[in-house]
C-alpha positions in Angstrom: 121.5 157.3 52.1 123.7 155.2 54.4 126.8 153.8 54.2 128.1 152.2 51.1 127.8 148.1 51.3 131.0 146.7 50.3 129.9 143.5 49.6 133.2 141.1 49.5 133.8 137.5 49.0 137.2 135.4 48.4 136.7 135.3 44.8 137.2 132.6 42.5 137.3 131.5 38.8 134.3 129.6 38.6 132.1 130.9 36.4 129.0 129.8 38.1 130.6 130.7 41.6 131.1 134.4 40.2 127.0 134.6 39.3 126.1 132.9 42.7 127.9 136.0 44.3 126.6 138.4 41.8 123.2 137.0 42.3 123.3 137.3 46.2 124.3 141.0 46.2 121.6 141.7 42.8 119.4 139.8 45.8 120.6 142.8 48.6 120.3 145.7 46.0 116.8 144.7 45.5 115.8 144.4 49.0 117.3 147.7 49.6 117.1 150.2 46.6 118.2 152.7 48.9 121.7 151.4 49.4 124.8 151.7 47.5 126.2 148.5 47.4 129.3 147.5 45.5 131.7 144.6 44.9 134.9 143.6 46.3 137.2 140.5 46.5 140.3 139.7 48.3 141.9 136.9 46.2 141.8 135.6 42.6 139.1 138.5 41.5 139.1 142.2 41.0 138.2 145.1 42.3 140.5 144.2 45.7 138.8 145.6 48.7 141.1 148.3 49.4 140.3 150.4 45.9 136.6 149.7 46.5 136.3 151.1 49.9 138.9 153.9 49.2 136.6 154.5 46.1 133.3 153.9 48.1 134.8 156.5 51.1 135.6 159.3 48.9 131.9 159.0 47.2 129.4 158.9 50.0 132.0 159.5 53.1 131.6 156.0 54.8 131.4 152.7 54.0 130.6 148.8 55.8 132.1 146.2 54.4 130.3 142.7 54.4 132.6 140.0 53.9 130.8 137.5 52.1 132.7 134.7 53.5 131.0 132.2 56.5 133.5 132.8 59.2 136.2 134.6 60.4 139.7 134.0 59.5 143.0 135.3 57.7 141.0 137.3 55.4 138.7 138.9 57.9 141.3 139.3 60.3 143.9 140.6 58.0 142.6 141.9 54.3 140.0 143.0 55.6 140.7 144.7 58.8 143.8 146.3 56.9 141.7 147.9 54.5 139.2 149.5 57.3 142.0 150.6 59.6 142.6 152.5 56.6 140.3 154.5 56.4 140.1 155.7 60.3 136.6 156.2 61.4 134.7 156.0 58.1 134.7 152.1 57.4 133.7 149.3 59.5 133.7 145.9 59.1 130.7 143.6 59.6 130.6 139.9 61.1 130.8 137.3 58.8 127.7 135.6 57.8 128.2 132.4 59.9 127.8 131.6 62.4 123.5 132.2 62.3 120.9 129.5 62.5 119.8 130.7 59.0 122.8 128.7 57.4 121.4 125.9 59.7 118.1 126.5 58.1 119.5 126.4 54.4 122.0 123.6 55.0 118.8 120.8 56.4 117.1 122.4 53.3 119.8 121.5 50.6 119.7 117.9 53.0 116.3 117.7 52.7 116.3 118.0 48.9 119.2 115.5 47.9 117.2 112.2 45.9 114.9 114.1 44.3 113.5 115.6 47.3 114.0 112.1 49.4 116.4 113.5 51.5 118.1 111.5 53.8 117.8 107.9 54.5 118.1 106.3 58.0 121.8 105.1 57.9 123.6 107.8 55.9 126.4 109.1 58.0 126.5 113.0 57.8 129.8 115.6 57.0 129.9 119.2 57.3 132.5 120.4 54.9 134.3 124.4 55.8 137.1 125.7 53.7 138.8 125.7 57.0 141.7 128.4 58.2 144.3 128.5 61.1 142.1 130.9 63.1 141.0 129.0 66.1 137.7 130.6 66.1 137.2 129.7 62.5 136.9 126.4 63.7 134.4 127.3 66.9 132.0 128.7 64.2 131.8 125.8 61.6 131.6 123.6 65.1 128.9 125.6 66.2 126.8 125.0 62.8 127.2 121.5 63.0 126.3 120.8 65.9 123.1 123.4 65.2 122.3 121.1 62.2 122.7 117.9 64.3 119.8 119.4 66.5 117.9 119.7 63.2 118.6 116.4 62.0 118.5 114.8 65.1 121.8 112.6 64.0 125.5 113.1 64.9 127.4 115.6 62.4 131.2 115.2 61.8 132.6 119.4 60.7 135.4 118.4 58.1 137.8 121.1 56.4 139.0 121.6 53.1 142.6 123.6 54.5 143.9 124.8 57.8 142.2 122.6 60.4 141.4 118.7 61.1 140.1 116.4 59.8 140.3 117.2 56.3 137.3 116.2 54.1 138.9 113.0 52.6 140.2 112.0 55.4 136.7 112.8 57.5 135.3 110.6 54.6 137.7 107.6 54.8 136.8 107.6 58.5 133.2 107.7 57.8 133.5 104.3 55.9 135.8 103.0 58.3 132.6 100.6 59.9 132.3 96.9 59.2 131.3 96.1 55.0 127.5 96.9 55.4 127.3 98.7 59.1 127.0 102.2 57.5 124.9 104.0 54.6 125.7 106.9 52.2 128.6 109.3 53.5 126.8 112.7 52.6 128.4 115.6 52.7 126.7 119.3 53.6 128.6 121.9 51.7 129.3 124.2 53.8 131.0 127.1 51.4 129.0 129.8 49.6 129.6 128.9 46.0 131.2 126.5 43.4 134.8 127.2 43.3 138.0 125.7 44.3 136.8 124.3 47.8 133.6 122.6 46.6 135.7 120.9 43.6 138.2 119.8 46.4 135.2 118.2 48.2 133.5 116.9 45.3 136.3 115.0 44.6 136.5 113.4 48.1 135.1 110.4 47.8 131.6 111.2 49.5 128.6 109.1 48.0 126.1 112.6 48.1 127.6 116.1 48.1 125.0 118.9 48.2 125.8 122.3 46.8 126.6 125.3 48.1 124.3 127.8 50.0 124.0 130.4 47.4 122.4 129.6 44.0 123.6 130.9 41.0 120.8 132.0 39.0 118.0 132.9 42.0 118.3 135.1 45.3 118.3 133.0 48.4 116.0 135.3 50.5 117.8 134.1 53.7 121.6 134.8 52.9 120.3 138.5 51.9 118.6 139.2 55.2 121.8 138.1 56.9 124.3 140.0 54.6 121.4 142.8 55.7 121.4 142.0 59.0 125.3 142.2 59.1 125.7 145.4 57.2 123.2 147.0 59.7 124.5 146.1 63.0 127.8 147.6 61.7 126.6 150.8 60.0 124.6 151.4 64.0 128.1 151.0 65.1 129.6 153.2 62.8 126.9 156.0 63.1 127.6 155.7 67.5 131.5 155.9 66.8 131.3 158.6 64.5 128.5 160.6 67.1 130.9 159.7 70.1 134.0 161.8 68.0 132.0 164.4 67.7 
């Protein structure tokens, strides 16, 4: 048996948010039967990441932790990395999920679907909407995914953040209506966060004519988020294994 997969996302009190999480790491546990993996949070939720690695370290000896989040930022960089340096040489972290041209993938899909499977229409004017943080490269990832899902579309895509960096949703919104009465279509927004919780209220509520949801569905596994959560958690547990071999 490998390492333990720590499997940790922001958290939130959203119900539905809570199963989407639940359902993507049900999702990893039955790719891989074979892997311990176990849930952690780093805001709102419990168990915090720090008692479920600790716990995770002292039952199998080592542990990756996935954050479940789409890029880097405050709680990669600092929740995160805190609880790992913790632990010396027996937990790594893994890359967030984003970003990976897989999101791209699912992010034309939930596009694709909006209307009843219509998708969208010639003149619609197209938003990417982050949570957003003041980590610079937080911003060069959810950049990078727009303009991967401008390729797709073949038509421009605006990134918009919900905190931390510019423009804000509403704002990105109000901007996208800012044409002449009758120059522009629907302002749709792709969600860009993992689940219903506070940030996908915050864009609901922006003003946008179309808001699709979130990448992870709440009652079914989306096959693509677990091979990346895989994907990450394997890269990192290679790592660990070479780190480990190299102190030996």
């Amino acid at each position: 048996m490998g390492p333990v997969l720590v499997g940790t996302s922001h958290g939130t009190d959203d119900a539905v948010g809570r199963a989407a999480v639940r359902a993507l790491l049900d999702g990893v546990r039955a790719a891989r039967p074979d892997l311990d993996v176990r849930e952690a949070f780093v805001d709102v939720q419990t168990p915090e990441v720090d008692d479920v690695l600790a716990e995770s370290v002292a039952d199998a000896g080592s542990a990756v932790v996935v954050p479940l989040l789409l890029s880097t930022g405050y709680h990669v960089r600092h929740d995160i990395a805190r609880a790992v340096v913790a632990h010396g040489g027996a937990a790594v972290s893994a890359a967030p999920l984003g970003p990976d041209p897989r999101l791209v993938d699912l992010l034309a899909d939930r596009l694709a679907a909006i209307d009843d499977g219509a998708g969208l229409r010639p003149d619609d004017v197209v938003l990417l909407a982050a949570a957003g943080s003041s980590v610079a490269a937080a911003a060069v990832a959810v950049e990078e995914v727009a303009s991967g899902l401008a390729d797709r579309l073949g038509r421009p895509v605006t990134p918009s953040y919900g905190a931390g960096a510019e423009p804000r949703v509403p704002a990105a919104v109000a901007a996208a209506r800012s044409g002449a009465p009758g120059t522009r279509g629907r302002v749709v927004v792709a969600s860009y966060l993992l689940a219903p919780g506070y940030f996908h209220d915050r864009v609901l509520e922006a003003g946008a004519d179309v808001v699709t949801a979130p990448l992870a569905p709440s009652r079914t596994t989306e096959d693509r988020l677990v091979r990346i959560v895989l994907d990450r958690y394997e890269a990192a547990a290679e790592q660990l294994a070479g780190a480990s071999a190299a102190a030996r």
